[in-house]
N, C-alpha and C positions, 0 to 999 in steps of 0.2 A: 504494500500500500504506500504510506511515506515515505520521502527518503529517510535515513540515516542521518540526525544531527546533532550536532556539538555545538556549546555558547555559552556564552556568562548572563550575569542573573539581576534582579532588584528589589523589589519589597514583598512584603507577604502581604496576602489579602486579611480583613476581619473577618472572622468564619462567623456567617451569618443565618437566621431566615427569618422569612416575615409573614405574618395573616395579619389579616383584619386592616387591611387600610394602612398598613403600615411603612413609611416613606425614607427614601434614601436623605443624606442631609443636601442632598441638591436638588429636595423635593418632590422629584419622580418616584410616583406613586408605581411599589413594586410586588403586592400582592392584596390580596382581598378572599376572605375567607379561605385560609388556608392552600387559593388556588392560584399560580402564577399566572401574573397578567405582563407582559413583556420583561423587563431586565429584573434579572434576580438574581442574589449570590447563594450556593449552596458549596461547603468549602470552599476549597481553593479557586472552584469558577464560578463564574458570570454569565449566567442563560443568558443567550440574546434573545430565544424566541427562532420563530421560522424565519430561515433566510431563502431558500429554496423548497416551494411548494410542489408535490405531487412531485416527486424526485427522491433519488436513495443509495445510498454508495457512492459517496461523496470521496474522490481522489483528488487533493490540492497541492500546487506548487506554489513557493513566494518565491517570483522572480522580474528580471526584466525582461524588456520585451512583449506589447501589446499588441493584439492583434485588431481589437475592439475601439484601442484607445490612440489616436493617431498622433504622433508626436507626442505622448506621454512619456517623463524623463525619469519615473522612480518605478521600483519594485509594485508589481499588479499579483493575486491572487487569481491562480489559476485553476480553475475546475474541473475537470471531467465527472458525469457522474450516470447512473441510471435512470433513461427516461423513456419519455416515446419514442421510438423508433429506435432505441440501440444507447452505444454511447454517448452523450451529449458535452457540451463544452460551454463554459460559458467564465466571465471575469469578471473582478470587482478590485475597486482601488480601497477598500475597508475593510472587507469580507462582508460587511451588510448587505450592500445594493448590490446586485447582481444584473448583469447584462443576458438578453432575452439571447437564449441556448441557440446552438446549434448541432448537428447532428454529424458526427464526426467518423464512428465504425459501426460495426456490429455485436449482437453480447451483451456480458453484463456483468457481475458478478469480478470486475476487472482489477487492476494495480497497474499504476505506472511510473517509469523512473526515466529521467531525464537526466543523460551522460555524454559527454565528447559532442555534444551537440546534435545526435537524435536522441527523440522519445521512444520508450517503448511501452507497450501498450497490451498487455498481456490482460485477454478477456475470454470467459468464460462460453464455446461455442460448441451446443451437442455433448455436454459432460465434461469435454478437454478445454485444456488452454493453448489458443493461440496468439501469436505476438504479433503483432501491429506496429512497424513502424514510420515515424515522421520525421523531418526534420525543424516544422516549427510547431507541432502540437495540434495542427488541424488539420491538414493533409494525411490520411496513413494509408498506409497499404500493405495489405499478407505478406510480410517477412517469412515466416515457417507456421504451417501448422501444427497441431498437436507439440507444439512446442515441450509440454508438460503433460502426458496422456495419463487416463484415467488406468487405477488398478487392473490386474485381472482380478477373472472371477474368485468370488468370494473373500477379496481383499478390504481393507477397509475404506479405500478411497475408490471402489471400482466403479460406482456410479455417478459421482461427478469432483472435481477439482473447481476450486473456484476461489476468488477474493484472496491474491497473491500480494504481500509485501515482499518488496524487492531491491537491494542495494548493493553495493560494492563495496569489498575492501581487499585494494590491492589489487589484484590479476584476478581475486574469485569474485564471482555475481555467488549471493544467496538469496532462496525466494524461504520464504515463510509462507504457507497456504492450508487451507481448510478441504477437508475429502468429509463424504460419506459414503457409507455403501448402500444405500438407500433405505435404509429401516427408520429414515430421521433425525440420526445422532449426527452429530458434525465432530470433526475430530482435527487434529492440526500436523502437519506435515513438516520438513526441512528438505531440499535439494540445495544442490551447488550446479555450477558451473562457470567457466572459462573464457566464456563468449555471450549469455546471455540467450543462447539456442537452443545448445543440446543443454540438458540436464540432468543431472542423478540423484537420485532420492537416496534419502539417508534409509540404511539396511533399517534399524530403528524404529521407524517410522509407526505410528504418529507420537510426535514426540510431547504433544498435550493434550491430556483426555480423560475428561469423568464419567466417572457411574451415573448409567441410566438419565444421562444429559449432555445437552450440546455448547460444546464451543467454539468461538468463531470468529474472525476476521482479526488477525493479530495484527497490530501496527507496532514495528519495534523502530527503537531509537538506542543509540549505544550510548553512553555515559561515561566515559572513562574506559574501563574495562569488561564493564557490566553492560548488556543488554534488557533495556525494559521494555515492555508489551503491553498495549492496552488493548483487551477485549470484548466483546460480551458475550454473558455465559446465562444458562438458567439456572433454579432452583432445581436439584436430583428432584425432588419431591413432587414437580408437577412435567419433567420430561423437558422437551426444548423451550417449551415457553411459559413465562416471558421472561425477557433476556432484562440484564442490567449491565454496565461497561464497569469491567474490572481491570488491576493493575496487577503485574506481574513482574518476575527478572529471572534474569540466567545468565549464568558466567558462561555457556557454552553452546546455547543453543539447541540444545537437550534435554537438558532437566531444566526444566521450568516449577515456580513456586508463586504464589499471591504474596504480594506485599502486604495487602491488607484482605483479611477475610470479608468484608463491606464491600459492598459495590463503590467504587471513586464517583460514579457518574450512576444514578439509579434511575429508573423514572420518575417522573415527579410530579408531570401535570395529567389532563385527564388525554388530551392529546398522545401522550406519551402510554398511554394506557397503562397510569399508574391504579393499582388495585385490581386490573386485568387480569385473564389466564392470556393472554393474546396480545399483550402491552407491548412492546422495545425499545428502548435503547440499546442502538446495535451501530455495527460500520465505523466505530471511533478511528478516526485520521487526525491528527498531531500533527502542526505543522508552527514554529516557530519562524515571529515576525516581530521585527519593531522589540526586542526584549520582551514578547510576552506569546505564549503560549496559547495557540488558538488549535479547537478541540472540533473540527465539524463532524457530524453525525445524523444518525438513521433514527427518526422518531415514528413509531409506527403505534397509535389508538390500536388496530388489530390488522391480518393480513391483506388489506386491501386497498388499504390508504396509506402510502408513507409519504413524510416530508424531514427537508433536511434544517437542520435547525446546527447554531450554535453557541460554544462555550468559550470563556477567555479566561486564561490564569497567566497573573502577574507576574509571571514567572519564567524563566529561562528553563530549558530542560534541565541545566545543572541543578539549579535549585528546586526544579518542581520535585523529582525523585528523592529530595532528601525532606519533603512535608511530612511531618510526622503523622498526621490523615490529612487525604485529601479529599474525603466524601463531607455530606453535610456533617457542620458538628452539633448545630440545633435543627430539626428539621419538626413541621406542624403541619398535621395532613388530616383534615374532617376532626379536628378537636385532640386527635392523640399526639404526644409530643417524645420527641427521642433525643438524646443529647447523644452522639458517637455515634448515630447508625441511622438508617432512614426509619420513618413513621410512616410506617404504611397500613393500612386499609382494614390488609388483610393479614394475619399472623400467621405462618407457618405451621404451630404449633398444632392447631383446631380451636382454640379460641377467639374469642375477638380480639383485637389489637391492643395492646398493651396501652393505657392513658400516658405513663409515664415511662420511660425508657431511658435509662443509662447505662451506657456500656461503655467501659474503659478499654475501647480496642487499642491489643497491642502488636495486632498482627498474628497472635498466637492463634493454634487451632480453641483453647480453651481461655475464653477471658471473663475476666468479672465483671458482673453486670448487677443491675436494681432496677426491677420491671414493678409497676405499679398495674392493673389490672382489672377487666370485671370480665367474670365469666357467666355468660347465662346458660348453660347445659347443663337438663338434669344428670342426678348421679357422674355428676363429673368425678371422677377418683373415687366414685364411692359416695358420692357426696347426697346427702339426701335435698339438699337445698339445691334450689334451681337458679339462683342469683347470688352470688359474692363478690366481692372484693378481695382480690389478694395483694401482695408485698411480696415479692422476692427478691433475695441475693444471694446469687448463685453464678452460675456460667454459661456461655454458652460451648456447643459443640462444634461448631463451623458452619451450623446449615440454622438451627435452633436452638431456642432455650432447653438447655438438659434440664428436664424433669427428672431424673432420678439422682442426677450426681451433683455434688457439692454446695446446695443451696439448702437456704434458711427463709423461714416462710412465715407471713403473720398473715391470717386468713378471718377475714372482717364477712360473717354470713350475716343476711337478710332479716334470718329471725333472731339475730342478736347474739348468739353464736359466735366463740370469738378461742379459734387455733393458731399456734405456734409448731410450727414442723420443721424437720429435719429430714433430707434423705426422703424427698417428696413419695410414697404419701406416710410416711410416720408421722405421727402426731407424738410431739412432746408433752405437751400440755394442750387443754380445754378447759377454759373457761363456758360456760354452757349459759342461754339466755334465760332460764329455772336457778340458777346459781350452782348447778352442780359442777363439780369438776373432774378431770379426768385427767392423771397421769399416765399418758402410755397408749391410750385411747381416746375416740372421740363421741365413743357411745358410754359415758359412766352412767350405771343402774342405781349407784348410790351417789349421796348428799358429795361423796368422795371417792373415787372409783384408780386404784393403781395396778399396773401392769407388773408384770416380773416381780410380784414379792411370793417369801417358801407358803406353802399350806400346812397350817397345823389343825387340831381337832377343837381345841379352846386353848386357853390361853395358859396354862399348866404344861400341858404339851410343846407351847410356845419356848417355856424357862428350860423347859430340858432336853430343847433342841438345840438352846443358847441364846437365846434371844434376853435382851435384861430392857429395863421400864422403859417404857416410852417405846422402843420397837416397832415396826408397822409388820405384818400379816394378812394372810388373807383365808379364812375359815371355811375350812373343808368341810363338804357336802352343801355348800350355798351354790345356787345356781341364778344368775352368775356369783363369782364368790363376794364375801362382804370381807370390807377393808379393817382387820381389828389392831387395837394398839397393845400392848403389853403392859401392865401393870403390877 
């Protein structure tokens, strides 16, 4: 997809969000009820909103040279992207205003990189990829086909290749590119080559790929030593969609890892088909200009509608990759609020969305969090009440909040009802809306009801099992047993 870039850096952004009519201090009004209405900061970037409507796979260059703009003497924003009729092209002196497209190859699904003074143009035609080249970016013509052919059978790239990041270092070209074998999963590939023609896939292959979900459209940029990748991926839990753009690295182009388990870039508005099975943000292209980091991208409500929309962070690649998160760090969506992760809609989990949400991501697969909550499912956990409030602090596991492992739970029920748990669903204590209480349990039959204390017969039997005054018991043959003291 982008090229390959290096640069120096400048400020950080205020990691922000806004509902309710809430205004930047240069007055522009940047959300209303929880839902973006043009410019808005969610981390490290800056929605712009749609720049590019009914369009998708957006491929950009910041360079000179106008084809649009006649005697223009600075760097122009170059487009290729997915439209009517094939590949399209179109330019902007901002990346906002965009010049009315034109129609440039065939395809889709494409990358291109601009070297030695041709373009090339690798777009997805019949499953393979073929290369297209130009020498000013609008003219192309069939270089080689099947440039990059699909697997054989039963491979896992055998039914189509597509959406190639592609750059040079040195004498090698490397593509970066996304295969499926048609089941749905998207999966992520590495070749090299020499010339930019022939190609060979790494033995390896696909060198990034989850369970029971897709990933797709890597855009990598090198840093130093390090290669980072931004791209969007689904949730295991509902299969390929819907997607959110993630961040990633590798020292080698192989092993690939998440920087942050959070999406950097989620969806967010309704456009984006935030709270969707069907939503995306997808296509992420990276393209630095001007010292700042410009993000264009695939906003997709569901599969039928996409537009390209974008994002800006203050930032140079050098510095973006060292933000300690760069997803929202407050984010407000229909009333529920998240500090370190998005607020979204719908909760993973099976409950409703958490009201409150803090999570101290640290990149790890398991981080601490503080989820505030109302669950309206009967017998949830057992639960005979059909409405609560819960409190947790716990962790999550990289996909959800782990209910079983490491959290501490204060559970606020409807009829007054009031648990402390451990090790979800143990209950430590019950305090009961009757005044009863219950150690151990959350059903106590008495005024005081304790778990795991010995049975004796009475309280005689008690002293000469060892038990001395004061003691607690619980009296054999009571059903259930009754809590006695020792005296």
């Amino acid at each position: 997809m982008a090229q390959v870039g290096i640069a120096s850096w400048q400020e950080n952004l205020p990691l922000k969000a806004y509902e309710d009519a809430v205004t930047h201090s240069d007055g522009v009004l940047v959300a209303k009820n929880g839902k973006l209405s043009g410019s808005s900061i969610t981390g490290v970037w800056e929605r712009k909103g749609i720049i590019v409507p009914i369009a998708e796979e957006p491929q950009v260059i910041w360079e000179f040279g106008s084809f649009f703009f006649t005697g223009y003497g600075s760097n122009v924003f170059k487009m290729w992207f997915s439209g009517v009729g094939g590949i399209n092209y179109a330019e902007s002196k901002d990346a906002l205003n965009w010049t009315t497209s034109i129609v440039v190859a065939p395809g889709s699904h494409h990358g291109i990189y601009n070297t030695g003074g041709i373009y090339y143009l690798y777009t997805t035609v019949g499953g393979d990829l073929d290369l297209y080249t130009s020498t000013d970016g609008i003219t192309f013509a069939l270089d080689t086909a099947n440039t990059v052919p699909r697997g054989g059978g039963g491979s896992w790239d055998d039914t189509m290749i597509a959406n190639p990041c592609v750059w040079k270092e040195g004498a090698t070209w490397y593509m970066v590119y996304e295969g499926t074998d048609g089941v749905g999963i998207w999966e992520t590939g590495l070749a090299t080559s020499n010339n930019g023609r022939a190609w060979t896939k790494n033995v390896g292959n696909p060198v990034y790929s989850l369970t029971d979900t897709g990933v797709s459209g890597f855009d990598v940029h090198k840093v130093g030593a390090i290669y980072y990748a931004w791209d969007h991926e689904a949730i295991p839990l509902f299969g390929v969609l819907p997607t959110d753009g993630y961040f990633l690295k590798s020292a080698n182009l192989i092993t690939w890892s998440k920087v942050f388990t959070s999406p950097v870039l989620p969806r967010w508005t309704d456009d984006d088909g935030a709270g969707q099975r069907e939503g995306q943000v997808a296509d992420l292209n990276l393209v630095e200009a001007n010292g700042k980091v410009y993000c264009f991208y695939t906003s997709k409500f569901n599969q039928i509608t996409a537009n390209i929309k974008l994002a800006i962070a203050n930032f140079n690649f050098t510095n973006l990759v060292t933000v300690p998160f760069q997803g929202p760090a407050l984010n407000i969506n229909n009333g529920n609020v998240a500090i370190g992760r998005a607020a979204s809609p719908i909760d993973w989990g099976g409950d409703l969305p958490a009201k409150l949400d803090i999570d101290a991501w640290g990149g790890a697969v398991t981080t601490d969090a503080l989820r505030i909550k109302q669950v309206l499912y009967a017998n949830h956990f057992n639960m005979l009440s059909d409405n609560y409030f819960s409190v947790w602090s716990g962790r999550y596991d990289g996909v959800q909040f782990n209910h079983e492992l490491h959290d501490k739970q204060l559970w606020l029920m409807d009829n007054n009802d009031i648990e402390f748990r451990q090790h979800n669903p143990y209950t430590v204590l019950f305090l009961g809306g009757d005044g009863s209480v219950g150690i151990g349990t959350s059903t106590p039959h008495y005024p005081l009801t304790l778990i795991g204390l010995t049975n004796y017969a009475n309280d005689a039997a008690a002293g000469i099992g060892g038990l001395t005054t004061g003691d607690f018991y619980t009296e054999t043959g009571s059903n259930p047993k009754r809590v006695c003291v020792k005296i």
